[in-house]
N, C-alpha and C positions, 0 to 999 in steps of 0.2 A: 480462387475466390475464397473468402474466409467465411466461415460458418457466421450464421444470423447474429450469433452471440454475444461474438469478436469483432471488437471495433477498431479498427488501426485509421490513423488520420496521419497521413505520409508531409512530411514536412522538409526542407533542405536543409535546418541548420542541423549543427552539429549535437543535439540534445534529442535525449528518447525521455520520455515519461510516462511511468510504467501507472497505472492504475486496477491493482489486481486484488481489491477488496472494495469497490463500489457495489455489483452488484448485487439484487436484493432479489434474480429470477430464478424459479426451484423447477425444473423439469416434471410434467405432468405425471410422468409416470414413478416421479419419486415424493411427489411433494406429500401425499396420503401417510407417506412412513414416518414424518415427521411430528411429535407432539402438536405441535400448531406452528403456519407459517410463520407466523410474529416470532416464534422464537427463531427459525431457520433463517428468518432473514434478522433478527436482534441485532446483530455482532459486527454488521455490515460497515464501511466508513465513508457514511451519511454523508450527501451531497457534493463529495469532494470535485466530485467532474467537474460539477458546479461552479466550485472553489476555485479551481483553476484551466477555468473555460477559456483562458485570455493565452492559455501557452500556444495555443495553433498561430497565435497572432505573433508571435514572435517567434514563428517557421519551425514550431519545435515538432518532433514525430509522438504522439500518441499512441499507447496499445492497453484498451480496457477490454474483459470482460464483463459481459451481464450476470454472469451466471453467480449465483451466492457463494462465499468462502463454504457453509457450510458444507453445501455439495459436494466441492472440491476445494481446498484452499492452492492456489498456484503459487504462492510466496514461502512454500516449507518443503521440505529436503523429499524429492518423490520415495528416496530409500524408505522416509517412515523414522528416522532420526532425530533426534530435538534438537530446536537450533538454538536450546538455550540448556545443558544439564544441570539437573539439580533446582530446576526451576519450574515453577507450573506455566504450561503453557498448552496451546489447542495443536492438535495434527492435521496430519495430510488431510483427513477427511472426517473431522471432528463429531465426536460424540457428546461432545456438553457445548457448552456455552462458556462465556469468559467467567462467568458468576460459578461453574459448576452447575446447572441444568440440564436434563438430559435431553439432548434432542431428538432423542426418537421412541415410538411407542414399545418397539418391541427390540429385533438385535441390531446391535451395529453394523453397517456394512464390514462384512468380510472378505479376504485376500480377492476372492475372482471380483468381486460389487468394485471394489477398491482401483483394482486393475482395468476395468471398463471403464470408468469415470478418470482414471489417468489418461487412458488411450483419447477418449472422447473430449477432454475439455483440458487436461494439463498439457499435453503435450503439444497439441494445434497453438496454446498461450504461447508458450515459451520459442515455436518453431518462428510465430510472427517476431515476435521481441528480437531473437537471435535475428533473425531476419534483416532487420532492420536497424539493429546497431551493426551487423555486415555491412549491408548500402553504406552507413553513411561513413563508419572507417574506412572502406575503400577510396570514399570519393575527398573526406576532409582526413584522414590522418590520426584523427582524437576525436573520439567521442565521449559524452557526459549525459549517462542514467541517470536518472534521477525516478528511485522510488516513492511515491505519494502515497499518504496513509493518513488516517485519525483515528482517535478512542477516545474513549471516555475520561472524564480526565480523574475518576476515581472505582479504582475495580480491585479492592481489597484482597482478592485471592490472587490477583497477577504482581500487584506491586502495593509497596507504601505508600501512603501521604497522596497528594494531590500530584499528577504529573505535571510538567513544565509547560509553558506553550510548543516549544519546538524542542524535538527531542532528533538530534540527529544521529546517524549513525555510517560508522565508516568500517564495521568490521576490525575495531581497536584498532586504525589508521592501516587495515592491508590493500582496501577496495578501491582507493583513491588518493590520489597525490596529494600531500599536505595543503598544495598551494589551492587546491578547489577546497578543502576543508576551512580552512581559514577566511576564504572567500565568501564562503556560504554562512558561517558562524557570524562577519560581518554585516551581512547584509539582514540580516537575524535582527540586530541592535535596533534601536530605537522602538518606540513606539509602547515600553512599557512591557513588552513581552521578555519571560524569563524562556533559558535555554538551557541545554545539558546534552554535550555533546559524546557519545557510546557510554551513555548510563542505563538505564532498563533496557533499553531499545537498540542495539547496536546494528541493527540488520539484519531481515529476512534472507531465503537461501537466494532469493535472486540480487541481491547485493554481494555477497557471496561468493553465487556462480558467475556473475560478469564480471564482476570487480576485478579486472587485472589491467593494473595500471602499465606493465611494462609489455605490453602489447596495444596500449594508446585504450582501452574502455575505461574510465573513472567512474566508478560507482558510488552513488552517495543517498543513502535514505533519510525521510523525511516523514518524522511520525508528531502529527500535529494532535495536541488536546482540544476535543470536540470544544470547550466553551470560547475558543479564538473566533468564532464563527457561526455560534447557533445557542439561542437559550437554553444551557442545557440544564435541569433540571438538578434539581440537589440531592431526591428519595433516588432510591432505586429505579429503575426504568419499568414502568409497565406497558401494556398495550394503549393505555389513553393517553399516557405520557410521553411514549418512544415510536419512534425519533420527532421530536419535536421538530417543525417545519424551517425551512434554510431562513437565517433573517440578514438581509443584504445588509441591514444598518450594523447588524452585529458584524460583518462580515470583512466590512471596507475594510478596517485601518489592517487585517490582517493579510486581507488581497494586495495592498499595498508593499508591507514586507516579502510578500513570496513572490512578487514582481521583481521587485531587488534579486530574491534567491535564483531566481531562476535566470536572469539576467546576466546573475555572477557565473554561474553552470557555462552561460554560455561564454563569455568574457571569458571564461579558464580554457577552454576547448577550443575557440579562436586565435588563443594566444601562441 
């Protein structure tokens, strides 16, 4: 049985989609160490479940956590590695915020704190995930991850300029076979939405870590800018401002496209 936290939705096609930056919940016995909740859950990618509520509907397998990246992030290398060098980016079990923030009153978690919160909420993610791209290559042959994500679409200390709508990412083409890459890049088009495919964002460690194409997993991440889907605001984010509420109107024509995306995920893994 998987912990209250861990949400798996078992599905028979040949598609997982991983959601492992939704949650916004901080365990009671840690939540006091942090500067203020708002900021432990800030960083969170707002509504995305939301966003792509419709993949069960088209037999795909699901695996979120509740629990906030800031606790634990389950998408970065458990060794404690940067999956970007030379780059600013947040860790295993982050001490700021994407702005630079400190998220906590006093010290950061250290090696044993670190180690506990691996055992307790990384490893149980990853054993569902593994789990269940297991089942379904056993049973179809090819399987197709698909990592879900969003941000903001302007965070001056991560990157330049305003990010793209769709920001995919393929591990510089090692995680996945060109022909889902291409696949997914077209079903991307229309709609007025810009893309850029392994530019900031090439993929987290669990794109990464499954991504081996010549064992049948294609892995392919998907890091969408928050304003595809939600009024996001222009200042900086505060507490009266962030996260501003999901707006379906804002929502559709983007639901629309990841319908296509997702379709294509499968379309390549059936193939």
């Amino acid at each position: 049985m998987s912990p209250p936290w861990l949400e798996v939705h078992r599905g028979e096609a040949p598609l997982v989609v991983s959601f492992p930056h939704t949650g916004a919940e901080l365990p009671a016995d840690l939540e006091a160490a942090y500067v203020s909740p708002w900021l432990a859950r800030k960083d969170a990618d707002w509504w995305l479940d939301r966003l792509y509520d419709f993949a069960a509907d088209l037999g795909a397998t699901t695996v979120r956590t509740r629990i906030s990246r800031s606790v634990i992030d389950v998408n970065r290398d458990p060794s404690g590695a940067s999956l970007y060098p030379g780059q600013t980016t947040t860790g295993l079990c982050p001490d700021t915020t994407f702005d630079g923030e400190a998220l906590y009153r006093d010290a950061a978690p250290d090696e044993a704190e670190i180690a506990r919160r691996r055992a307790a909420y990384f490893e149980p993610y990853h054993a569902a995930l593994e789990g269940e791209l297991d089942r379904l290559r056993a049973a179809r042959g090819k399987v197709a991850l698909y990592e879900a994500h969003s941000i903001r679409s302007v965070i001056p200390r991560l990157f330049e300029g305003k990010l793209p709508n769709f920001n995919v990412g393929t591990n510089s083409g090692a995680s996945c076979d060109p022909g889902l890459t291409a696949r997914v890049e077209a079903a991307c088009g229309g709609g007025g939405f810009s893309r850029v495919t392994d530019g900031r964002f090439k993929g987290g460690w669990t794109t990464r870590r499954y991504g081996r194409p010549e064992t049948g997993v294609h892995a392919i991440q998907m890091e969408l800018a928050c304003r595809g889907y939600m009024d996001e605001p222009s200042d900086p984010p505060m507490p009266e401002t962030w996260p501003p509420p999901y707006s379906a109107t804002r929502a559709a024509p983007m639901r629309v496209a990841l319908v296509r995306v997702l379709k294509a995920c499968l379309a390549f893994a059936e193939a």
